[in-house]
N, C-alpha and C positions, 0 to 999 in steps of 0.2 A: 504494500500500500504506500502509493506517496508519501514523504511529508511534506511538510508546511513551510514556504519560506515568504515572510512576510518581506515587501520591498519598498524602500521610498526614492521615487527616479528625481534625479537632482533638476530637473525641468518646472517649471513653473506655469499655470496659466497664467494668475493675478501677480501685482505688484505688494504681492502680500506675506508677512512672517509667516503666517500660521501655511503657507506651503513651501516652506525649504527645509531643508535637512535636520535640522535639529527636532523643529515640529514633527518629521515626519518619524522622526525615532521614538517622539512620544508617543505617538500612533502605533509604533512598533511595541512598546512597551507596554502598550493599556491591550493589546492583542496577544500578548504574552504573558501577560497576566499577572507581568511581576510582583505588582504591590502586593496579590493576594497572595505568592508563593512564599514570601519570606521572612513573614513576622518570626518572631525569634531566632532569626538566623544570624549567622557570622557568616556575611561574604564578601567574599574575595574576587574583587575587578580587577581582573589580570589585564594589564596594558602592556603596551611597550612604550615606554616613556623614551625614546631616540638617546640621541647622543652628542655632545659639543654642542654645532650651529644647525642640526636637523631640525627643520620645523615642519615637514609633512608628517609629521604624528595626530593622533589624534587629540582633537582642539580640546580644551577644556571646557566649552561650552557643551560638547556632547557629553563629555563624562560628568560633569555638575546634574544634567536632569537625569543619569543614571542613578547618581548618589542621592539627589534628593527623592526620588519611583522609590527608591529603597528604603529611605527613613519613613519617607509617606506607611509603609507596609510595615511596620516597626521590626525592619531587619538593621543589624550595625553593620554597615560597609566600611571595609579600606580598600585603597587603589596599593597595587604590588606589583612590582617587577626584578629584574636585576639589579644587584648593588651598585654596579657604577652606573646604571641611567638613576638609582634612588638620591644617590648622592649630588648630583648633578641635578636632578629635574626642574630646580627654581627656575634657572636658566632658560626653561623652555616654556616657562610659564604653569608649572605643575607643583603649586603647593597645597598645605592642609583648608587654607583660606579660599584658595579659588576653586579647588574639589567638593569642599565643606567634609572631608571625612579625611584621616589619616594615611597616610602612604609609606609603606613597610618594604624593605628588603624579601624577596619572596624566598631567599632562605638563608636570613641571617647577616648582620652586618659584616662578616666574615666569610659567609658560604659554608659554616659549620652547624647547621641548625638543619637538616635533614631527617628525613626516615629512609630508609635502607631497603627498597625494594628488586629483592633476586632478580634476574631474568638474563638467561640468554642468547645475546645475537651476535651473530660471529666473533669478536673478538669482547664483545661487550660481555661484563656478567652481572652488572647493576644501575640501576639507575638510583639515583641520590635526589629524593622531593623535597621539594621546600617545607621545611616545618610550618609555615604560615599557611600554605597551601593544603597541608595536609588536616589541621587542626578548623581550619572554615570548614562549613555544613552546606554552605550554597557558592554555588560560582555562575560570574560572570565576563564570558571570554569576550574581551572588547579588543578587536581587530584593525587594523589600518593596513589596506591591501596594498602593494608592490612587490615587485620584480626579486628575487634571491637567487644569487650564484652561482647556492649549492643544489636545493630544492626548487629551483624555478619562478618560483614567487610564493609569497608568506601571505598567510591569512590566519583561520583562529584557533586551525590545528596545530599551527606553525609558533604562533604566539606561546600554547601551551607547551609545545614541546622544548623549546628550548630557554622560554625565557620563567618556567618552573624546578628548574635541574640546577645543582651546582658545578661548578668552573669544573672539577673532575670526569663528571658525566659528559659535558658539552663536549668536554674535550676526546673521549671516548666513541659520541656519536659520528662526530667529524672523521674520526681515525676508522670507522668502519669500509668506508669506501677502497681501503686499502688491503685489505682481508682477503681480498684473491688476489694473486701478485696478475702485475701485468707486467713487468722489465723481467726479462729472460735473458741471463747472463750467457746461457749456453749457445743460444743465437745471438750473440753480438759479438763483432767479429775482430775487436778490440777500443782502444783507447780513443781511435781519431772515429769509429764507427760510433759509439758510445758519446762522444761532443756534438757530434753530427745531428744523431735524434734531438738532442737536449737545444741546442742551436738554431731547428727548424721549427720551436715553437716559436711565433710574433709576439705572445703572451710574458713569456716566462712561466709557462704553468709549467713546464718541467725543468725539473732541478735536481742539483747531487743530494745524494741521499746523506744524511746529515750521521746515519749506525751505519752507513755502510759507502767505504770510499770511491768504491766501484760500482757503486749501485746509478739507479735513479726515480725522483720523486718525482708523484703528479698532483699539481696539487687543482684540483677538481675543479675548485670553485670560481678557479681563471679559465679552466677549459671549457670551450664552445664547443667541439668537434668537427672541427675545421677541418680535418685529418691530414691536415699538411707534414707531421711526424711520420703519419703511417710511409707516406710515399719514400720516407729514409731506411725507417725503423727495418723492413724484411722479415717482419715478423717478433723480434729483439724488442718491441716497446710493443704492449697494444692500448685499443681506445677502446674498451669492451661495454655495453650497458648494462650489466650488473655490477658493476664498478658505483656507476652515478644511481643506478636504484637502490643500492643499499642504504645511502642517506636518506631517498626517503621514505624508504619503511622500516628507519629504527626513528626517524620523526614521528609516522605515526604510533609507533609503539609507545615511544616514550607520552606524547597525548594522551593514549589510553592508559598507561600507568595513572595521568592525572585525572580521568573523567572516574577512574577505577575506584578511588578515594572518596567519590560522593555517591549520594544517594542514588539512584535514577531518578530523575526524573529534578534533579536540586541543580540543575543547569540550563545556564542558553547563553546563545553566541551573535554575536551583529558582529558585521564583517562594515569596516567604512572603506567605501571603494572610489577614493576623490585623491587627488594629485597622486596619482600612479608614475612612482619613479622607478628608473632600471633595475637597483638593487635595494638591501633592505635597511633599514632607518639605523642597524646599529654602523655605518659607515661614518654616522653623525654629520652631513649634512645631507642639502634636499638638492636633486637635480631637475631637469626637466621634464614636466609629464610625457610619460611615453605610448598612454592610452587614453581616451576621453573617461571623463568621470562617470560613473557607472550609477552613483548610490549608494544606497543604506540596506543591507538585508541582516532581515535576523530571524533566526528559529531556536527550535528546540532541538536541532539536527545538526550535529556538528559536521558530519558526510555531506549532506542535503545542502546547507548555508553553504558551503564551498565550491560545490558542485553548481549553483545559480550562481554564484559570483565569477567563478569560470567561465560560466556560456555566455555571458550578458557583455566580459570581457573579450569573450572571444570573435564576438561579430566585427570588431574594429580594426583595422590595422596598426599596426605599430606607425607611430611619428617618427620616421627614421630620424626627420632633421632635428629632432628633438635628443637623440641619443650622444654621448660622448662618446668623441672624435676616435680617444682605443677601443671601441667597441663596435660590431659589424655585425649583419644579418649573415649566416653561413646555410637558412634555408629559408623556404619560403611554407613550407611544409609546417602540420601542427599549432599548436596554439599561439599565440604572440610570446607569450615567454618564451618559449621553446624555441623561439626563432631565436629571440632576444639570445639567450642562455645556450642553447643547442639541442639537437635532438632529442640526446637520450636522457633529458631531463624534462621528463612528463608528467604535468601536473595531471593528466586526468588517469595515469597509471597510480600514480600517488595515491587518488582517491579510491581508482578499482581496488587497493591494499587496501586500503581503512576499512571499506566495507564490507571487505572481507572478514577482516578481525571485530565485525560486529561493530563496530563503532557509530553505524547509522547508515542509510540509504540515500544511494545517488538516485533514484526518479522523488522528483520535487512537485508539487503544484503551488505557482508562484502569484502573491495577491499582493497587488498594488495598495496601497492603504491610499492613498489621496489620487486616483486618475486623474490626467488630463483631463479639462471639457473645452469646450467652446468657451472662448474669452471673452468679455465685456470690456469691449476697448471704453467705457466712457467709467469705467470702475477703475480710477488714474487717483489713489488718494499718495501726494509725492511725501508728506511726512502724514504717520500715521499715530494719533498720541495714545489711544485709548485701544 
């Protein structure tokens, strides 16, 4: 059975607040039913509060009438993320005052405040949750959609997976891509054969292996699959796509580690899908939108929310002229990121994994909460006080 992904399109008929975005999350959130789900709750609004001079985060404006949906409902919210965006966030305009609710390290000023959940994938044998995270009774996954290097582009499975893990784990996640070797010493034909691969990347995504002299590293999240190495390599380097799907289904995994800690049914997710830049917000600045603004979707479907914010971005092409200057379309094929990013980094494989691991349902039925009508050109109020 479908689910439900409620959407607010950033388009306007009238010259009015009560149809933009913020408004229209309200509408998301009185169809979500929040106020009534979370009287006595402790939740936890997982952001990503950016980085330095990033300012396509999401605004403080949307997350105030989250925090305030929630006090209405007599739940206590705090906003959470990673320690160095918590430390930082004034910067971006993200404090206790302009949130109205507290903002906590989602695990620990340290990264030593975790719970210790087994699991394992390829090289991985645990994931480390944020003690804050773990200890809230309700969540809400608040997303700001763009483009990601390693995984394609982030959204609110993206949010939880790596911005509720400590520095050990993340770094663990990242390192899974490398669990099948792809440099094969036995086919490389020596030293000048071995600079040659490393030298025909434009990137630098390959490099000497830091444990091993003779080796060499790739490091993912700069490769496109451009396959301009293969043409050297003869087999000695490869570009394989289980390489790049590993990262993202130990993302997913690790999300479901988080969704695993609540209740069923004590979560939902809005995805903001407005200044879509190439890569993702912890790069800490904002570059150029690389796809038109999409909106505001939110459900009770962490699969489904992702899955509508994918198709909705997929009808548009990429703003080439919008992209920075190192970076190039190497297909035309596939979803905009995947052009952006490369091939074998498939956000909608991403999702066929989630769904699999039960996490939620990719077929959606998607409800506009304010349609378009027919405008009233003579309904022109230029300030509007009341």
């Amino acid at each position: 059975m479908p689910s439900t992904v409620y959407w607010g399109s950033p388009r306007q008929t009238q010259l009015d607040h009560a149809e933009t975005l913020p408004a229209k999350l309200d509408l998301i959130i009185d169809r979500l039913h929040l106020r009534d789900r979370v009287k006595g709750h402790r939740v936890a609004i997982k952001l990503h509060l950016g980085a330095n001079i990033g300012y396509s985060v999401v605004h403080p404006v949307f997350v105030r009438r989250v925090v305030q949906a929630i006090k209405d409902g007599g739940g206590d919210p705090f906003v959470t993320d990673l320690p160095y965006s918590v430390v930082d966030a004034h910067a971006r305009g993200y404090t206790a005052e302009t949130l109205g609710c507290p903002i906590y390290p989602s695990n620990g000023i340290d990264e030593k405040w975790v719970k210790v959940v087994p699991y394992q994938f390829r090289n991985l044998t645990e994931f480390h949750l944020g003690g804050p995270i773990a200890e809230a009774s309700f969540l809400v996954d608040f997303a700001h959609v763009k483009g990601h290097p390693d995984a394609a582009w982030g959204g609110v499975i993206k949010n939880l997976a790596l911005g509720c893990m400590d520095g050990q784990t993340r770094g663990a996640m990242h390192d899974v891509v490398h669990y099948e070797p792809y440099f094969h010493k036995d086919k490389c034909r020596g030293e000048a054969h071995r600079v040659a691969i490393r030298e025909s990347c434009p990137y630098g995504a390959i490099v000497n292996d830091r444990q091993d002299p003779d080796g060499l590293h790739l490091h993912t999240y700069k490769c496109n699959q451009c396959m301009r190495c293969q043409a050297v390599a003869e087999g000695a380097f490869e570009i394989r796509p289980g390489n790049f799907a590993g990262f993202a289904q130990v993302v997913n995994l690790a999300a479901k580690v988080v969704l695993d800690s609540f209740t069923p049914g004590n979560a939902i997710f809005i995805n903001l899908a407005t200044n879509i830049t190439p890569v993702c917000d912890c790069f800490g600045f904002t570059g150029m939108n690389i796809l038109p603004d999409a909106g505001i979707f939110g459900s009770d479907d962490i699969v489904a929310v992702e899955q509508a914010t994918l198709d909705a971005l997929g009808r548009s092409p990429v703003a080439e002229e919008n992209l920075p200057a190192m970076m190039e379309i190497v297909t035309r094929e596939g979803h905009p990121f995947q052009q952006i990013h490369g091939p074998y980094k498939d956000p909608y494989a991403m999702l066929a994994h989630a769904e699999s691991l039960g996490m939620g349902c990719r077929q959606y039925e998607l409800v506009d909460v304010l349609p378009l009508k027919t405008p009233d050109f003579k309904q022109v109020n230029y300030i509007k006080t009341t």
